[in-house]
C-alpha positions in Angstrom: -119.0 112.5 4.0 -120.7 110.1 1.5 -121.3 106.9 1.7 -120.8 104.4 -1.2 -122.7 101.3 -2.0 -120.9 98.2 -2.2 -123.3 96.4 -4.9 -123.8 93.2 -5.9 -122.0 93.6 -9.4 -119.2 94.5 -6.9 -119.2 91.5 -4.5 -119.3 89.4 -7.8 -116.3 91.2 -9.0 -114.3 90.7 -5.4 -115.7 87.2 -5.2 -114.0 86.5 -9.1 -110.9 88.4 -7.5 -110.3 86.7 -4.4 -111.0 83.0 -6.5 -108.7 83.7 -9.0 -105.8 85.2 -6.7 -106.5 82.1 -4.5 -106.2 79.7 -7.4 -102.9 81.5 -8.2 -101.7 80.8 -4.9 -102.5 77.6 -5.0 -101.0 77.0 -8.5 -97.8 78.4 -7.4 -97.4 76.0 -4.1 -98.0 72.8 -6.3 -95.8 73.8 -8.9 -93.0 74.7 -5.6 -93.8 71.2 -4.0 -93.8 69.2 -7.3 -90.0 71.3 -7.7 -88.8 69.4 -4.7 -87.0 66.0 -4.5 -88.8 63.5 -2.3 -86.2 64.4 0.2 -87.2 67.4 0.4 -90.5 66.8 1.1 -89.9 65.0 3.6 -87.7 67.6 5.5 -90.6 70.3 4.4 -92.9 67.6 6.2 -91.2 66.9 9.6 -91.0 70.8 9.7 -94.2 71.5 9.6 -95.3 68.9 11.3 -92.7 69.4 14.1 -94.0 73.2 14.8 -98.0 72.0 14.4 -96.8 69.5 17.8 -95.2 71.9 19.3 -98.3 74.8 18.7 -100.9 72.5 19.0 -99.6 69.9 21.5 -96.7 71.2 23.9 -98.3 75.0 23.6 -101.9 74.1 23.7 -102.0 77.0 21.7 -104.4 79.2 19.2 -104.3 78.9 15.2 -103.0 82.4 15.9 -100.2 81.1 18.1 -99.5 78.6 15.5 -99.0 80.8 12.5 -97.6 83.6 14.2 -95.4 83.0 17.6 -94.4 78.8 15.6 -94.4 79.7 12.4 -92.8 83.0 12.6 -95.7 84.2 9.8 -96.6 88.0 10.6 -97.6 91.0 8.8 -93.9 91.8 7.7 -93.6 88.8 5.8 -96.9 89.6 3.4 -95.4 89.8 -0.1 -92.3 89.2 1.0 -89.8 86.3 -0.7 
């Protein structure tokens, strides 16, 4: 079995990757957000802030807690829309 280097021409490449798919991310949420009407953000708002009490505050749970068991977030949803 062989072993291949990761190099550090490659960890630049992944590092260029991960920023650009990040920024993409990113770019897409602000353009969602600045789609809603200000009632809708504040509905999206007392959502999230609802389920961050209820993980963080009536749970006492972990950040895993929080986006898996209050959120509902779990592998299954990964590129999923």
């Amino acid at each position: 079995m062989s072993e291949e280097k990761i190099t550090s021409v490659d960890l630049i490449e992944f590092s260029k990757l991960f920023s650009d798919v990040m920024n993409e991310i990113e770019k897409n949420s602000e353009e969602y957000w600045n789609s809603l009407s200000k009632e809708h953000h504040l509905a999206a708002f007392c959502a999230v802030s609802r389920r961050i009490y209820q993980a963080e505050i009536v749970d006492q749970g972990t950040y895993r807690h929080a986006l898996y068991g209050v959120f509902g977030f779990g592998l299954q949803q990964v590129g999923s829309t």
